[in-house]
C-alpha atoms as one frame of an Amber mdcrd trajectory, in Angstrom:
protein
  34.518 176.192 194.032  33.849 174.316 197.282  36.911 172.322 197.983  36.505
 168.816 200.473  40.530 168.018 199.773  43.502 169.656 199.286  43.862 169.475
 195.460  45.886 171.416 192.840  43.879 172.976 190.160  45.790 174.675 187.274
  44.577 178.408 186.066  45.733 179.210 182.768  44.082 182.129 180.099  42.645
 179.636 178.020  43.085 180.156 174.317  42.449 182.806 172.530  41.318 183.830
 168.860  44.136 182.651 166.248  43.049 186.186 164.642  44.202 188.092 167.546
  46.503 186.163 169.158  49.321 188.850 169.285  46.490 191.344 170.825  45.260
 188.989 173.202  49.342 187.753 174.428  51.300 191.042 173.941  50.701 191.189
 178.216  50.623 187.490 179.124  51.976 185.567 182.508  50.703 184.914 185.951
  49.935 187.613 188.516  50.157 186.463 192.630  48.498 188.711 195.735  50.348
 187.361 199.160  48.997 187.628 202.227  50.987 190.492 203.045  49.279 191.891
 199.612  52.370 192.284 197.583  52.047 191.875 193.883  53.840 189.588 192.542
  54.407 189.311 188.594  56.056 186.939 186.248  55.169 187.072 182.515  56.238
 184.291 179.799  59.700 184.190 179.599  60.546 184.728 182.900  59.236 181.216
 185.075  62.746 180.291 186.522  62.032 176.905 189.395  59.488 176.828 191.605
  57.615 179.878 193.181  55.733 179.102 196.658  53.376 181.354 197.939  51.316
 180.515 200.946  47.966 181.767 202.425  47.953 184.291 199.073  45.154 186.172
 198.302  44.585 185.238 194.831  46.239 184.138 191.673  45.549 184.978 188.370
  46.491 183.747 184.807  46.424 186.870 182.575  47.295 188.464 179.441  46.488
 191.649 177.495  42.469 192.125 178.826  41.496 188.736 180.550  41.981 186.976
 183.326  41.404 183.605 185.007  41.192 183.994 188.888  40.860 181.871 191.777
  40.773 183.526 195.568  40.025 183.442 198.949  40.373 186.459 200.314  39.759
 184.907 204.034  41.658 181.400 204.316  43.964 182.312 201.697  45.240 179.599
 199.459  48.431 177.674 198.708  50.368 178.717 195.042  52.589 177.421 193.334
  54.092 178.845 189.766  56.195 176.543 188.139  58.328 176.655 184.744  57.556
 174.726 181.318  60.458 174.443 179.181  60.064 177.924 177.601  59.863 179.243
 180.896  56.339 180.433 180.662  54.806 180.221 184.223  52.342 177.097 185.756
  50.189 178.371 187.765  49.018 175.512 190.808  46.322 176.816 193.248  45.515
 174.555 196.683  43.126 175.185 198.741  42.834 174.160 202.511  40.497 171.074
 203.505  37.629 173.384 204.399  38.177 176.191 201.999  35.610 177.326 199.747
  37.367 179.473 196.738  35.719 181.697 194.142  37.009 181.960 190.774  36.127
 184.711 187.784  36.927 184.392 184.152  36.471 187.843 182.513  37.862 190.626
 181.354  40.254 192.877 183.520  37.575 195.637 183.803  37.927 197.750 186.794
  34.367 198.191 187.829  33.690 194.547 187.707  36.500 193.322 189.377  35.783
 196.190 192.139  32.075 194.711 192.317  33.653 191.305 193.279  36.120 192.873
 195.995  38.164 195.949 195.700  41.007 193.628 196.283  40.820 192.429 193.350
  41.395 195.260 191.477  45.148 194.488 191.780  44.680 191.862 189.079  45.572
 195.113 186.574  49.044 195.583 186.901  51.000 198.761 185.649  54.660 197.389
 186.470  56.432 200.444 187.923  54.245 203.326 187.423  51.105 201.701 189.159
  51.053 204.586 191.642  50.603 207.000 188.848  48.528 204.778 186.291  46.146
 203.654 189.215  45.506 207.750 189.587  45.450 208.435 185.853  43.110 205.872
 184.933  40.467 206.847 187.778  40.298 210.320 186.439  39.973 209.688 182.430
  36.886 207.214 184.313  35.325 210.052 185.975  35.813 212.666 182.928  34.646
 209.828 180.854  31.450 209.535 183.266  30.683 213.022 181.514  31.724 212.545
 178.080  30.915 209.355 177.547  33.562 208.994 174.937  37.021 207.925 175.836
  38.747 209.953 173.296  37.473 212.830 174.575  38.362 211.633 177.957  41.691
 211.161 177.123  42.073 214.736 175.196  40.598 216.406 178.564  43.119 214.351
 180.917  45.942 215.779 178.721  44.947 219.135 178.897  44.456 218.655 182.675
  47.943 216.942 183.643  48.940 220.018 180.951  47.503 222.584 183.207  48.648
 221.205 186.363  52.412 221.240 184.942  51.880 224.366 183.555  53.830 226.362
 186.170  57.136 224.403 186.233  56.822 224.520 182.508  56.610 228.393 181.964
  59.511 228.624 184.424  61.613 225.800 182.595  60.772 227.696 179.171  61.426
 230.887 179.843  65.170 229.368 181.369  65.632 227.999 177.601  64.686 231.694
 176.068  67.123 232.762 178.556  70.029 230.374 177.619  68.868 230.959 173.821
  69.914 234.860 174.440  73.243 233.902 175.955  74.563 232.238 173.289  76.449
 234.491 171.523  78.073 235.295 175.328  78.454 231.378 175.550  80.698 231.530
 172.678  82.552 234.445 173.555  83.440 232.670 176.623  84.233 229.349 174.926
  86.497 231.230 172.678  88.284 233.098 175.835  88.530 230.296 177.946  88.743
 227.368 176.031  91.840 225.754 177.293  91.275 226.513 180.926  87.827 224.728
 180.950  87.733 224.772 185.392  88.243 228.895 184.865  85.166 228.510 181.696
  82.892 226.756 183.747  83.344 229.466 186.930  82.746 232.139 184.248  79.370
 230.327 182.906  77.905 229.525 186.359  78.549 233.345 186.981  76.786 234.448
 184.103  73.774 232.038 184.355  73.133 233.470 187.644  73.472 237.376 186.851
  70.692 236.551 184.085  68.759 234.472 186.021  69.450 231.222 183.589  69.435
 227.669 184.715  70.864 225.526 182.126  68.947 222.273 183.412  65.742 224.393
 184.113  64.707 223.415 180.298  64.711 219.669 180.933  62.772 219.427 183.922
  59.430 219.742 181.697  60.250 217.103 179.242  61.692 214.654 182.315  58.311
 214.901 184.163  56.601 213.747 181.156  58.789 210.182 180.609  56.695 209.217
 184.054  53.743 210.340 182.547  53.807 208.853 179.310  55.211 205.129 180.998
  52.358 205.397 183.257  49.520 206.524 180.142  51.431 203.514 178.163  50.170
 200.959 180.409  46.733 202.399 181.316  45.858 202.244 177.373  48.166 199.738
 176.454  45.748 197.423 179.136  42.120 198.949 179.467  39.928 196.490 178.144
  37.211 199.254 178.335  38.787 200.743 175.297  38.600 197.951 173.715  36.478
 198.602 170.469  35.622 201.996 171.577  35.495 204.698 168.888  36.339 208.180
 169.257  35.547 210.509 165.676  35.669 209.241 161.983  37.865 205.823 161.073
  39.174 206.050 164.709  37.015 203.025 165.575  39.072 201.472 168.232  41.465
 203.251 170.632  42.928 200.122 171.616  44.065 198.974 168.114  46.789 201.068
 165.837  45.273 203.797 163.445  44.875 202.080 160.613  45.366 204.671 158.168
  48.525 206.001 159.745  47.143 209.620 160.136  47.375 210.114 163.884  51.502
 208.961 163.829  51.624 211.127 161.095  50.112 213.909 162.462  51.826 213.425
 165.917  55.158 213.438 164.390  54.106 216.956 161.974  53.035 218.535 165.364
  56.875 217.364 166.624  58.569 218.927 164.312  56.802 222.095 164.267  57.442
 222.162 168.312  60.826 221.641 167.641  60.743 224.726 165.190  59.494 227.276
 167.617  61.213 225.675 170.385  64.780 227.542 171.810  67.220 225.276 171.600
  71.147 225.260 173.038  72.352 222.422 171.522  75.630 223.106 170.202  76.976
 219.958 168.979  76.199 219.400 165.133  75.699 215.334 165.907  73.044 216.138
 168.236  71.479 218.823 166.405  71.358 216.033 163.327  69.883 213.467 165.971
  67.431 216.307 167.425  66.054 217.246 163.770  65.509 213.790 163.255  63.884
 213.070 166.130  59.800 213.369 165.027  60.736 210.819 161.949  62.201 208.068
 164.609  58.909 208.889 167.089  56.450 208.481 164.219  57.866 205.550 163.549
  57.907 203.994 167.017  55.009 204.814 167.398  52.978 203.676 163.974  51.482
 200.297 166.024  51.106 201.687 169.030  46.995 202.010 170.616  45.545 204.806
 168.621  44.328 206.273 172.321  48.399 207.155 173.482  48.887 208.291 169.842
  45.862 210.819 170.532  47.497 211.625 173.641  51.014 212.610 172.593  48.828
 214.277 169.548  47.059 216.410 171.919  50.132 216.791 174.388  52.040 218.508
 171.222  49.144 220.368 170.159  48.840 222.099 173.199  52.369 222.428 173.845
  53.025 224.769 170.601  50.148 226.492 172.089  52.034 227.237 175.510  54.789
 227.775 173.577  53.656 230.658 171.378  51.900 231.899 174.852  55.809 231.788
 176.585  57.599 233.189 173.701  55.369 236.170 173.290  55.611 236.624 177.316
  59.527 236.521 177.427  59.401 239.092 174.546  57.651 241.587 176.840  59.107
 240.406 179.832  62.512 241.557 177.720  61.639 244.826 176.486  60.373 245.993
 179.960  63.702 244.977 181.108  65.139 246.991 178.131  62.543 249.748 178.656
  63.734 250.050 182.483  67.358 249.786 181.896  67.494 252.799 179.128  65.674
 254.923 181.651  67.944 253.997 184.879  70.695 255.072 182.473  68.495 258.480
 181.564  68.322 259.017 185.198  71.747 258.640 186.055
């Protein structure tokens, strides 16, 4: 678009499929790249005034997998997002008298975007976790480059991000084992101390450390994966390249729900049966209720979500009962050579 006068031209997403239209606009708004190539965002809902933004890279009108650009990634251009009465943004783009700006209408595919300038990559936004869903999605590409399915891509990248956490895991689990075999000492202590909870406390700490227990060590596992899972949300929530993809059997799209409910269902059977093998020191009835109903309020929540982060959380349990079973039968060894070396020091002595 060669431009001889300064004039506004409005970018908007055009419409979409009536069919689809809560596909297409689940991710919809306008998406700005200043000069000093910030991102800015504001989705529908959210247009409050007048936004300037001068000499920006480009400016998009988006939503779930396509985009209307315009750009000029060496003059820059002149943007303005304004507000409708619902507050959805306007998106005005001006270019200088003697600017020549491009424009693509597409989807928000990484390699073609990348083919036009890598700069414009940026037009897929992951909100907060872009510096881990950037990463993510470039590896389930290149395991997808040998797979050629992105199922399978996705059920490798699990069991990858699985191995590399593997070590804080074990370390994590075998704290909970720990704290599991305390318990009984827990209460003892509780029952001892109960009024004088400063003197309790002292006499906890004490013991945690004289068997090696840390009682947060068990949560560090499951808070690394919230990050994770936030930052797998939006790659799959927003690939367009798994958009009609299949992986096995009725699975035919990985962007779109299961439609037969079996991978929720599944996901929520291979929760529960985590939670079963699982040491637990919860002590609380209420949140031992709210724990054993946890897998019921997941499948649930998660019954519409893309059938590809279903798969993943799938595979995520799957091979967490696996590690699991692998910890549980190493802390029982682990404990009778500890019993095994204690008997004989008191042989010896």
């Amino acid at each position: 678009v060669k431009t001889s006068k300064p004039v506004n031209y409005f970018l908007t997403t055009g419409a979409r499929p009536i069919a689809d239209t809560s596909m297409y606009m689940l991710v919809k708004g306008a998406l700005v790249k200043g000069s000093d190539r910030i991102i800015t965002t504001i989705e529908d809902g959210d247009a409050v005034g007048d936004e300037i933004f001068n000499n920006a890279l480009f400016a998009a009108a988006t939503d779930r997998y396509y985009a209307s650009v315009l750009y000029d990634l060496k003059k820059g251009l002149n943007v303005t997002v304004a507000s409708d009465k619902g507050e959805d943004p306007l998106i005005f783009v001006k270019g200088s008298s003697d600017s020549t700006m491009q424009g693509y209408i597409g989807p928000k595919e990484y390699s073609i975007l990348k083919s036009l300038s890598p700069e414009l990559t940026d037009v897929i936004e992951y909100g907060w976790f872009t510096f881990l869903s950037k990463p993510f999605f470039a590896v389930i590409v290149w395991i997808h480059g040998f797979v050629g399915n992105w199922g399978w891509a996705i059920i490798l990248f699990t069991l990858l991000v699985k191995i590399i956490l593997f070590p804080l895991s074990y370390k994590g689990m075998m704290s909970m084992q720990k704290l599991k075999d305390l318990a009984p000492k827990m209460k003892e202590l509780k029952a001892k101390y109960g009024k004088d909870s400063q003197k309790m406390n002292a006499k906890m700490m004490e013991m945690y450390k004289k068997n090696g227990a840390n009682p947060m060590g068990g949560c560090l596992p499951m808070l690394l994966q919230i990050p994770v899972f936030f930052a797998l949300y939006r790659v799959l929530l927003n690939a367009d390249e798994l958009q009609g993809a299949p992986w096995v059997l009725w699975i035919e799209d990985l962007s779109r729900m299961d439609p037969y409910y079996v991978l929720p269902l599944l996901m929520g059977a291979s929760m529960y049966f985590q939670q079963k093998i699982t040491p637990s020191n919860i002590t609380d009835p209420l949140q031992e209720k709210i724990f054993k109903f946890f897998p019921v309020i997941m499948t649930v929540f998660f019954i519409t979500f893309p059938s590809g982060l279903v798969l993943y959380w799938l595979t995520n349990n799957i091979l967490s009962i696996g590690q699991q079973y692998y910890i549980n039968g190493a802390y029982e060894k682990h404990k009778a050579a500890a019993i095994a070396e204690h008997d004989k020091s008191k042989k010896e002595h």
